[in-house]
C-alpha positions as CSV (number, residue, x, y, z in Angstrom):
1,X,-9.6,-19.3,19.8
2,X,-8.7,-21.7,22.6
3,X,-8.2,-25.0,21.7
4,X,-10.2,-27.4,22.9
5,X,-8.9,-30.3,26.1
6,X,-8.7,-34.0,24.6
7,X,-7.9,-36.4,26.4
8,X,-5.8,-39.8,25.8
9,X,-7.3,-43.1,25.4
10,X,-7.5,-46.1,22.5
11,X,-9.5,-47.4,19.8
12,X,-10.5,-51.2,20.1
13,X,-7.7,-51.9,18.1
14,X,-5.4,-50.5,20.6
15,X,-4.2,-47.5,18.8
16,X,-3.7,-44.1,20.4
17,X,-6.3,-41.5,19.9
18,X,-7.4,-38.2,21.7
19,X,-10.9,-37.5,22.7
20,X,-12.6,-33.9,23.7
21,X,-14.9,-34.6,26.6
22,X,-17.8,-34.6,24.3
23,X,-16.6,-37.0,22.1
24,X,-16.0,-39.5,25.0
25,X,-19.3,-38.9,26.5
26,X,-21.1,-39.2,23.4
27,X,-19.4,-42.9,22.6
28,X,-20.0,-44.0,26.4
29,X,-23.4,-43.3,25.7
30,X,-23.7,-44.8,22.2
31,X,-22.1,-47.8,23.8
32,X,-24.6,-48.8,26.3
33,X,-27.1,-47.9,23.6
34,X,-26.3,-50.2,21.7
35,X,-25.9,-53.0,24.7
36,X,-29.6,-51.9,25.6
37,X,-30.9,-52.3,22.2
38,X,-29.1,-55.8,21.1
39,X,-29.8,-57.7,24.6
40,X,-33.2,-55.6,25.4
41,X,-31.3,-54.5,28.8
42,X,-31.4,-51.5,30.8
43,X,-28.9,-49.3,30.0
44,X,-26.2,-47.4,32.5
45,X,-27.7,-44.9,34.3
46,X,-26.0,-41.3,34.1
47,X,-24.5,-41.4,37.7
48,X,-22.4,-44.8,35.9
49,X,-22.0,-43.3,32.7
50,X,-20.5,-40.3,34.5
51,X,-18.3,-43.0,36.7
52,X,-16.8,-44.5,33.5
53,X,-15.7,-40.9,32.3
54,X,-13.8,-40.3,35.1
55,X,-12.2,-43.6,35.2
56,X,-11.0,-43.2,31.3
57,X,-10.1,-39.9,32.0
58,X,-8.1,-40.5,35.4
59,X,-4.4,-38.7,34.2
60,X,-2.6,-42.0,35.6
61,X,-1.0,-44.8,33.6
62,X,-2.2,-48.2,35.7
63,X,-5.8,-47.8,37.6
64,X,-6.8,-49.9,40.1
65,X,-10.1,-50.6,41.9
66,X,-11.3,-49.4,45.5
67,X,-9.3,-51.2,48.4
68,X,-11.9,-53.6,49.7
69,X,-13.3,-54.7,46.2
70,X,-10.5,-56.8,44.9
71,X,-12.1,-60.1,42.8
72,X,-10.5,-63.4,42.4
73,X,-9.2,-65.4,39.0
74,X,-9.2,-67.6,36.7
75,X,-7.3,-68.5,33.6
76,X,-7.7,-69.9,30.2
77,X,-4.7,-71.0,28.3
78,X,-2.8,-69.9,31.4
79,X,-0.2,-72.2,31.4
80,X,1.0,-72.4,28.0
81,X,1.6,-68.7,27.8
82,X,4.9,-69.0,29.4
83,X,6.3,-71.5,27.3
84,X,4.6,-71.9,24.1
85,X,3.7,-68.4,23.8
86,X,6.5,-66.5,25.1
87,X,9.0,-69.5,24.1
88,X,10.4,-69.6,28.0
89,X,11.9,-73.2,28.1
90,X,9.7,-74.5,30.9
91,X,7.2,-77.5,30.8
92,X,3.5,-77.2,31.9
93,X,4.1,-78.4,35.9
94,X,6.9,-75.4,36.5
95,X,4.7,-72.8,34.6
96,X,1.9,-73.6,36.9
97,X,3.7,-72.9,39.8
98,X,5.5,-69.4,38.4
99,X,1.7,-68.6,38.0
100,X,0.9,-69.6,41.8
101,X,4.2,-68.3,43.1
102,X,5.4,-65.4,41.1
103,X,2.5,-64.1,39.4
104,X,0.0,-64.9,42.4
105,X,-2.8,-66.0,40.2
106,X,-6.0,-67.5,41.9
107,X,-5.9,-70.8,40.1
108,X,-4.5,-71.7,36.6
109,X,-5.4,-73.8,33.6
110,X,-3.0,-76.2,32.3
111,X,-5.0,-77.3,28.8
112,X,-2.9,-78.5,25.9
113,X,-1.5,-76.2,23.5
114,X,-4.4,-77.4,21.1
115,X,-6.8,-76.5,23.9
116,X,-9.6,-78.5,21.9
117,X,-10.9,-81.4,23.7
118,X,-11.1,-83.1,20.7
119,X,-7.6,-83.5,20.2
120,X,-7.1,-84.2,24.2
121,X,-8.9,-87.4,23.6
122,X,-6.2,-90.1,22.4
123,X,-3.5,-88.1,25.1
124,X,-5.5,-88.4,27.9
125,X,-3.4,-90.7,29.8
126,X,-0.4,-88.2,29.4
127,X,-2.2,-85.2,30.0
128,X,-3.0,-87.0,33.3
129,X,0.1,-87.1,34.1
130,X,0.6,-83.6,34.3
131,X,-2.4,-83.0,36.3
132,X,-1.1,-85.2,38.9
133,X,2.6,-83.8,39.0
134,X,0.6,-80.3,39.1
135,X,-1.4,-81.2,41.8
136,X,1.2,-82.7,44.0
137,X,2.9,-79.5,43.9
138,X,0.6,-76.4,43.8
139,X,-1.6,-75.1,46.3
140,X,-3.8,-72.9,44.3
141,X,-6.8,-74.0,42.3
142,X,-5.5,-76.2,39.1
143,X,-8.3,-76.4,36.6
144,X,-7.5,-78.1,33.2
145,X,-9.1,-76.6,29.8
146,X,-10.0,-76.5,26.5
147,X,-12.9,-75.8,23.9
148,X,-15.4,-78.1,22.9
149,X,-14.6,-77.2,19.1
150,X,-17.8,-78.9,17.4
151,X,-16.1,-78.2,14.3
152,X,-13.3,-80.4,14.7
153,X,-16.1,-83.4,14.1
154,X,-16.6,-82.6,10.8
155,X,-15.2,-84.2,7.4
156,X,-12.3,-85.0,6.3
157,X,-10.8,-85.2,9.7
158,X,-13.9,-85.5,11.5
159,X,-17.4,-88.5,11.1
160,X,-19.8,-85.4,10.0
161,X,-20.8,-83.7,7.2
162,X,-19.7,-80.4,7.8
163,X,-23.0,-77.7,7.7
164,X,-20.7,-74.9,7.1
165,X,-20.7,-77.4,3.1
166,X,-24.3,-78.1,3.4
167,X,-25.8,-74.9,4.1
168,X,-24.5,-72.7,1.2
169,X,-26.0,-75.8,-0.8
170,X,-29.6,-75.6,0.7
171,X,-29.6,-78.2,2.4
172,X,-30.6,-77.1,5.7
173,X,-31.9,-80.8,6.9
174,X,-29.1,-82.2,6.2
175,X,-27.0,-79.5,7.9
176,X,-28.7,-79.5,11.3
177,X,-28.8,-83.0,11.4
178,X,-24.7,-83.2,11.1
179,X,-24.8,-80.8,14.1
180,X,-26.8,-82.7,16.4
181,X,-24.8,-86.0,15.4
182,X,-21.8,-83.7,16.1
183,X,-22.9,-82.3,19.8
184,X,-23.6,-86.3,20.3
185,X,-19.6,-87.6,19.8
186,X,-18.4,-83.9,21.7
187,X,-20.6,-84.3,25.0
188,X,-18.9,-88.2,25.4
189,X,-15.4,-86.7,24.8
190,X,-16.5,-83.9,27.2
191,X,-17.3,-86.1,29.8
192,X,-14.5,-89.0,29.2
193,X,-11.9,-86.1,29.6
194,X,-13.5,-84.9,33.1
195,X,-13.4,-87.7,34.0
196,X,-9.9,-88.8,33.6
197,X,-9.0,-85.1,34.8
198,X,-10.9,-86.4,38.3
199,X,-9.1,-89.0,38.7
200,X,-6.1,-87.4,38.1
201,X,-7.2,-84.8,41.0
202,X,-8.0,-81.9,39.2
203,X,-9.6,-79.0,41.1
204,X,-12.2,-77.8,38.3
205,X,-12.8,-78.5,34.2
206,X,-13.0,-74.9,31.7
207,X,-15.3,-75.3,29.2
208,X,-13.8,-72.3,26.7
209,X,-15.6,-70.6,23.8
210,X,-18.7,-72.3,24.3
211,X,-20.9,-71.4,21.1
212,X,-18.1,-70.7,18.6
213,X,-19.5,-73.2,16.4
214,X,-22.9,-72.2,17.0
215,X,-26.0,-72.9,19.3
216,X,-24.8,-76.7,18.7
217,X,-21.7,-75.9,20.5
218,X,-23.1,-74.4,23.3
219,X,-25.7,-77.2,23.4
220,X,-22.5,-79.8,23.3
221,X,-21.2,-78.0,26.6
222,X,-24.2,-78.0,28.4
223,X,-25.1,-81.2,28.1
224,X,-21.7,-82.5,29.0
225,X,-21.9,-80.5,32.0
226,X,-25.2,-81.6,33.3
227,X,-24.3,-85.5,32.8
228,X,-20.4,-84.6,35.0
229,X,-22.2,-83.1,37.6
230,X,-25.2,-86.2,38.1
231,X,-21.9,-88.0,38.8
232,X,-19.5,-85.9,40.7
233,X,-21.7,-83.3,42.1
234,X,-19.1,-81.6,43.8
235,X,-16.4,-81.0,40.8
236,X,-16.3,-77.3,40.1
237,X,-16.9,-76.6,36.4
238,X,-16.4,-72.9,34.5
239,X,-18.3,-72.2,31.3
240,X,-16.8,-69.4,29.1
241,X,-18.1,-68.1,26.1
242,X,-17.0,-67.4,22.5
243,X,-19.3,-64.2,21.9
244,X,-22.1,-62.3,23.3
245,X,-24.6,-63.3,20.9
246,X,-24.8,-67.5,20.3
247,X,-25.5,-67.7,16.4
248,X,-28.3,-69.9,15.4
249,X,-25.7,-72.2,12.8
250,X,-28.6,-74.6,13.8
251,X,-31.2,-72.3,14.7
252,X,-33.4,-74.8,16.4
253,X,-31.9,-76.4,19.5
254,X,-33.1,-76.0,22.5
255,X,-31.7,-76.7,26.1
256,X,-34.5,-77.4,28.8
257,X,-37.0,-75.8,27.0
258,X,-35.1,-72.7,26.1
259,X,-34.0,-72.0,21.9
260,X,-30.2,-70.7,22.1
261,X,-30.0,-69.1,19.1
262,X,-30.0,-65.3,19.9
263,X,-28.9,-65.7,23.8
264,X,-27.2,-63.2,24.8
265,X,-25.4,-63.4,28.4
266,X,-27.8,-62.5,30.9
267,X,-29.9,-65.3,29.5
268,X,-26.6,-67.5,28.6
269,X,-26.0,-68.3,32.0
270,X,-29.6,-69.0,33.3
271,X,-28.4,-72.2,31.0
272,X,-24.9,-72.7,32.8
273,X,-27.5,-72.6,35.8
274,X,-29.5,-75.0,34.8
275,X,-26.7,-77.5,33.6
276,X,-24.9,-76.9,36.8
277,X,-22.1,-74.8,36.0
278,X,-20.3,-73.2,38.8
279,X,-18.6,-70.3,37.2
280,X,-20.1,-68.3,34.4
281,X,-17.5,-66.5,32.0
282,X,-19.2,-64.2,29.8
283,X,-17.4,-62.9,26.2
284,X,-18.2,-59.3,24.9
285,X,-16.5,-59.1,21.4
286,X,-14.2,-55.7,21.5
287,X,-15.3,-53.8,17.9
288,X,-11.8,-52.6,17.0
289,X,-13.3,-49.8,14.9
290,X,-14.9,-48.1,17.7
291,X,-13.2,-46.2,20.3
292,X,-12.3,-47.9,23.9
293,X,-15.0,-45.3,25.6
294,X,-17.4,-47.0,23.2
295,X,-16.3,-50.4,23.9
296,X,-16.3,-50.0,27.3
297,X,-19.5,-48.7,27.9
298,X,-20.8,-51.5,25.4
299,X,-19.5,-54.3,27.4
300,X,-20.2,-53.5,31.3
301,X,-24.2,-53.0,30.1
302,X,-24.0,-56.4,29.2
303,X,-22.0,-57.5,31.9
304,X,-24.1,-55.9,34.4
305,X,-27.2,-57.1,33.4
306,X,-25.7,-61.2,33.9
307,X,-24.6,-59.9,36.8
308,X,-27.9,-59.3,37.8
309,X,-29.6,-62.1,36.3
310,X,-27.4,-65.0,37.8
311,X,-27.6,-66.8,40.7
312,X,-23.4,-68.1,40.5
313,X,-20.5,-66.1,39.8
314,X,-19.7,-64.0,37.0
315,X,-16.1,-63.8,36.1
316,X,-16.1,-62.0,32.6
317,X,-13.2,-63.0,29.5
318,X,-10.9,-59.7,29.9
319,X,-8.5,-61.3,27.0
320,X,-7.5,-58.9,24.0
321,X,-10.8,-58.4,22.5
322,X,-12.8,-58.9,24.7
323,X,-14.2,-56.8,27.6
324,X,-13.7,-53.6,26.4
325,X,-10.0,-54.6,26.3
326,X,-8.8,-53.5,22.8
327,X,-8.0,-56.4,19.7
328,X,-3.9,-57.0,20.5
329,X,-1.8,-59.4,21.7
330,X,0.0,-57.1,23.8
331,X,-3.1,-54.8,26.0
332,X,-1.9,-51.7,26.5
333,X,-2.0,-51.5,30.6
334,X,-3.7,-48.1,30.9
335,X,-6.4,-49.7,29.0
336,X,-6.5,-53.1,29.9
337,X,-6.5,-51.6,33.9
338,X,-9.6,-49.3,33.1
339,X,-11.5,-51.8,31.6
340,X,-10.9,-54.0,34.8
341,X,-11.8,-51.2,37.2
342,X,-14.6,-50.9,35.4
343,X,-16.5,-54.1,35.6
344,X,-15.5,-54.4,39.3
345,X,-17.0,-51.4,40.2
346,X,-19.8,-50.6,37.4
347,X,-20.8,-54.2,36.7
348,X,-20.1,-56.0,40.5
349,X,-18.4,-58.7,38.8
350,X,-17.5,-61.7,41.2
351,X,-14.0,-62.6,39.4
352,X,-12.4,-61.9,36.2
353,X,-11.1,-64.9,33.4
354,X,-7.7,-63.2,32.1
355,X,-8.0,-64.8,28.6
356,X,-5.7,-64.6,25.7
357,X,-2.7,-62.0,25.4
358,X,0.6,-61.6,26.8
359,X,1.2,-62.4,30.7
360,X,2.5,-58.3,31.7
361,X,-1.0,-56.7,29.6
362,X,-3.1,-59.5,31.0
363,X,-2.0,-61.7,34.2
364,X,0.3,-59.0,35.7
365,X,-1.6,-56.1,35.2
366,X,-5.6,-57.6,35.7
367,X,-3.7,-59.2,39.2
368,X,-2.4,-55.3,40.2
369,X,-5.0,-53.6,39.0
370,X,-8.0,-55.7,40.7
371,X,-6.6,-59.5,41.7
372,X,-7.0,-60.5,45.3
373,X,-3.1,-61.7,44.9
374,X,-3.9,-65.5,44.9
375,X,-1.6,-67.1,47.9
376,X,0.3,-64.2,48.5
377,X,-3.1,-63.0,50.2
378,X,-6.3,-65.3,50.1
379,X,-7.4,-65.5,46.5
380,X,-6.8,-68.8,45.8
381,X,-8.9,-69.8,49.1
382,X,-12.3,-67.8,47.7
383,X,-11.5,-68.9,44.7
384,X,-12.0,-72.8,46.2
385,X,-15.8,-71.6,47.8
386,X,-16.7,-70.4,43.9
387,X,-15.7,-73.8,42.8
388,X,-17.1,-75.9,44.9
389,X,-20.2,-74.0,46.6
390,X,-20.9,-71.2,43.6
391,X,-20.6,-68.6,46.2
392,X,-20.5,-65.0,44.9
393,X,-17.5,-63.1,45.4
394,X,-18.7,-60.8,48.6
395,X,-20.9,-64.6,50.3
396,X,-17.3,-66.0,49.5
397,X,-15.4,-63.5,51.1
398,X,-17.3,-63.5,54.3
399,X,-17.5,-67.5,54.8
400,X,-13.0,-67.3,54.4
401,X,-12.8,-64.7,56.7
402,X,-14.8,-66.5,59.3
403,X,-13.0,-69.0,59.2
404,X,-9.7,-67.3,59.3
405,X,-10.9,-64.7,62.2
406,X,-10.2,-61.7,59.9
407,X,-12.3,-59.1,58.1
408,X,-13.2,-59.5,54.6
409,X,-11.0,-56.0,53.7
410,X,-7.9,-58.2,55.4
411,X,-8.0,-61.1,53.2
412,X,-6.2,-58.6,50.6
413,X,-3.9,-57.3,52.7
414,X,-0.2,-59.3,52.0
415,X,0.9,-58.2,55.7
416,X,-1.9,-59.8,57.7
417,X,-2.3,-62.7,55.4
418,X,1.2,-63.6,55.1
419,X,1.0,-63.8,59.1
420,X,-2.0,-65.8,58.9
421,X,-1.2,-68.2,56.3
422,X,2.6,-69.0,57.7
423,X,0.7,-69.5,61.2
424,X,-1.7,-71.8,59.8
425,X,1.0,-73.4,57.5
426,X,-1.3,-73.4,54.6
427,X,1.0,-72.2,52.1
428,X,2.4,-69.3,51.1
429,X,4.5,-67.4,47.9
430,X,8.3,-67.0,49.3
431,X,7.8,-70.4,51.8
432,X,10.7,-70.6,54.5
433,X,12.3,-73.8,55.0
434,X,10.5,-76.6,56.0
435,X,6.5,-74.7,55.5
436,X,3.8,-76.7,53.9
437,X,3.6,-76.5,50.1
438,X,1.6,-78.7,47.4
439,X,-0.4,-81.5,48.6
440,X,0.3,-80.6,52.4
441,X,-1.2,-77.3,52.3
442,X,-4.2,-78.1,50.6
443,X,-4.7,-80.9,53.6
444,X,-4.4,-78.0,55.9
445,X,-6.9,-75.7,53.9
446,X,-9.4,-78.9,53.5
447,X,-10.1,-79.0,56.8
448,X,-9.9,-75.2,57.6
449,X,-12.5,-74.3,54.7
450,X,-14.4,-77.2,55.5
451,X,-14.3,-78.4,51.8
452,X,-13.7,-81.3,50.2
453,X,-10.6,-80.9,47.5
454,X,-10.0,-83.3,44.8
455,X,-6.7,-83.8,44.9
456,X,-6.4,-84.1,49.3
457,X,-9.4,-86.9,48.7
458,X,-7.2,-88.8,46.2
459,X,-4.2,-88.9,48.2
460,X,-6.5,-90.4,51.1
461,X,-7.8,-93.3,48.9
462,X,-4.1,-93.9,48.2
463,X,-3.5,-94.2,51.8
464,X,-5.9,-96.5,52.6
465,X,-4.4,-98.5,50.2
466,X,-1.6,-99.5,51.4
């Protein structure tokens, strides 16, 4: 009897496993089933379902997306993975720039190692600091990040009761009543932080695993958002998630009208919407028991259907776990390549977040397998329209390319680029002698954009000063 073909792929722990055909098909199609069912979503049609087979099954190591459809990025955690993570002696300012320069990342995030807000509050005026010797230098987008990490506000280290005591006890009151006291203190170290990070001439604020306390979490960020932008209206702001489902620790809250306990992301970001996030970063949770086909499948339905839904740009958590991307710190590439390819051309996302895991399995390979190339090319430059006009990738594309007299297919292409930006001396990632870098290319890309950058308006109010 002839043995039957299988074919390599991964479970969403990141083991190694071979798969007949059948067996792939029928978790591609128990994965979107499931999507459908949870989120009450359509699910992939067979010509997509079909498409993802052929991408898991592609007999090449690294895959990468269709010339043409290349997305932009942003980061959380970005900065630290150099030096705390993979213990290269290098402080936050240098890492930054190997990100711009080496790595050719979109943009970057430079929060503290903590990355909790919370704990960013009494070092403010030193993580300032950085922020200004960051901006002086880079050219790329420099956001700074962290989580709003309700439960940080709880006792003993914390003014509230903490409900995660209370409830076990009964004493539901009392536990939803600590969380809204809780979301109260977060939303003014929320906005306290931006706005130290403004005046520090930060290019954008990362709100990171929104909801992994609960619906009060999410409810923290929102608020904090709405209340940054009354005031600085053109400050670009990215909301990431901690799940796909926001759990009702609460169960109550609502957000201009709408409960958020039980949102899953197509109806998540209607709320980023509505507090005047400019970036949406969706989470789906990788099930590291289920197969990467599975997973996969699973987490473009979602995907696809906030894709749909929203009215800003979509750049999806493609981390370890989360994705589709299997549970490891170190994402196997064919894997963590597929998954990309996938949401580009399934989903039509408008960017990716690379989130946690190390900088080959996530930075280098998401940037080769779908990146625009930051400088190198013109990523960081659409990257600057989602951030401060929430254009969508292919609106953002088109309004650069005007205004650099290219096509939108050439703003990805290193040769013509490279000519372009050394002519326009906006910056670019092997500079010769004497070419714009930091604070003088952004000037330059200012005025070519026709966009107002945080860190260029600064300088000029120092100016005027003297």
């Amino acid at each position: 009897m002839e043995k039957m073909k299988t074919y390599f792929t991964r479970m969403g722990d990141g083991s190694g496993v071979h798969m007949t055909e059948g067996t792939i098909r029928e978790d591609l199609e128990a994965g979107t089933r499931e999507a459908a069912r949870c989120g009450k979503i359509p699910k992939l049609s067979k010509d997509e379902l079909d498409y993802l087979y052929e991408i898991i099954v592609t007999p090449t190591n690294v895959i990468g997306v269709k010339r043409g459809m290349e997305v932009v990025t942003t980061s959380e955690s970005g900065c630290f993975k150099l030096n705390y993570q993979a213990h290269i002696p290098m402080d936050r300012t240098t890492s930054a720039l190997v990100n711009e320069r080496v790595l050719c990342l979109d943009s970057v995030d430079i929060g503290n190692i903590d990355y909790s807000y919370r704990s960013v509050k009494p070092i403010l005026h030193d993580e300032a600091k950085i922020m200004e010797m960051v901006q002086s230098q880079a050219i790329f987008p420099v956001l700074y990040g962290g989580m709003p990490d309700l439960g940080r506000y709880t006792k003993p280290n914390g003014p509230v009761d903490n409900w995660s005591e209370l409830l076990p006890l009964g004493k539901i009151n009392e536990a939803r009543a600590a969380q809204e006291e809780a979301v109260e203190y977060a939303v003014k170290d929320l906005v306290y932080i931006a706005e130290g990070m403004i005046a520090a001439g930060a290019d954008g604020m990362l709100f990171d695993t929104c909801g992994a306390s609960g619906d009060a979490d999410f409810l923290a960020a929102l608020k904090a958002i709405e209340l940054i932008k009354q005031k600085f209206p053109d400050f670009g702001i990215e909301i990431g998630m901690a799940g796909e489902f926001v759990m009702g620790m609460h169960g109550n809250l609502k957000y201009e009208g709408t409960r958020l306990a039980g949102l899953y992301p197509h109806k998540q970001v209607k709320q980023a919407e509505k507090a005047g996030a400019n970036i949406f970063s969706p989470v789906i949770n990788t099930n590291s028991n289920m197969s990467f086909p599975w997973n996969i499948s699973r987490a473009v339905t979602f995907v696809k259907a906030c894709v749909e839904d929203s009215n800003i740009p979509i750049h999806p958590n493609m981390g370890m776990g989360m994705g589709g991307t299997p549970m490891t710190t170190v994402p196997a590439v064919d894997a963590a390549s597929r998954a990309v390819k996938a949401m580009v051309e399934i989903a039509k996302i408008d960017g990716l977040l690379i989130g946690t895991g190390d900088p080959f399995g996530n930075e280098a390979i998401h940037e080769t397998a779908a990146g625009m190339g930051g400088i190198r090319t013109a990523g960081d430059l659409v990257l600057r329209l989602q951030l401060a006009k929430s254009m969508r990738l292919i609106e953002a594309k088109k309004y650069v390319a005007e205004k650099l007299g290219v096509t939108p297919i050439e703003l990805c292409d290193c040769l013509v680029m490279q000519d372009i930006r050394e002519t326009l001396d906006i910056g670019y990632s092997m500079p010769t002698d004497g070419a714009a870098k930091g604070i003088e290319a952004k000037f330059r890309i200012a005025d070519i954009l026709d966009i107002k950058i945080n860190s260029v308006e600064r300088f000029k109010r120092k100016i005027l000063k003297l």
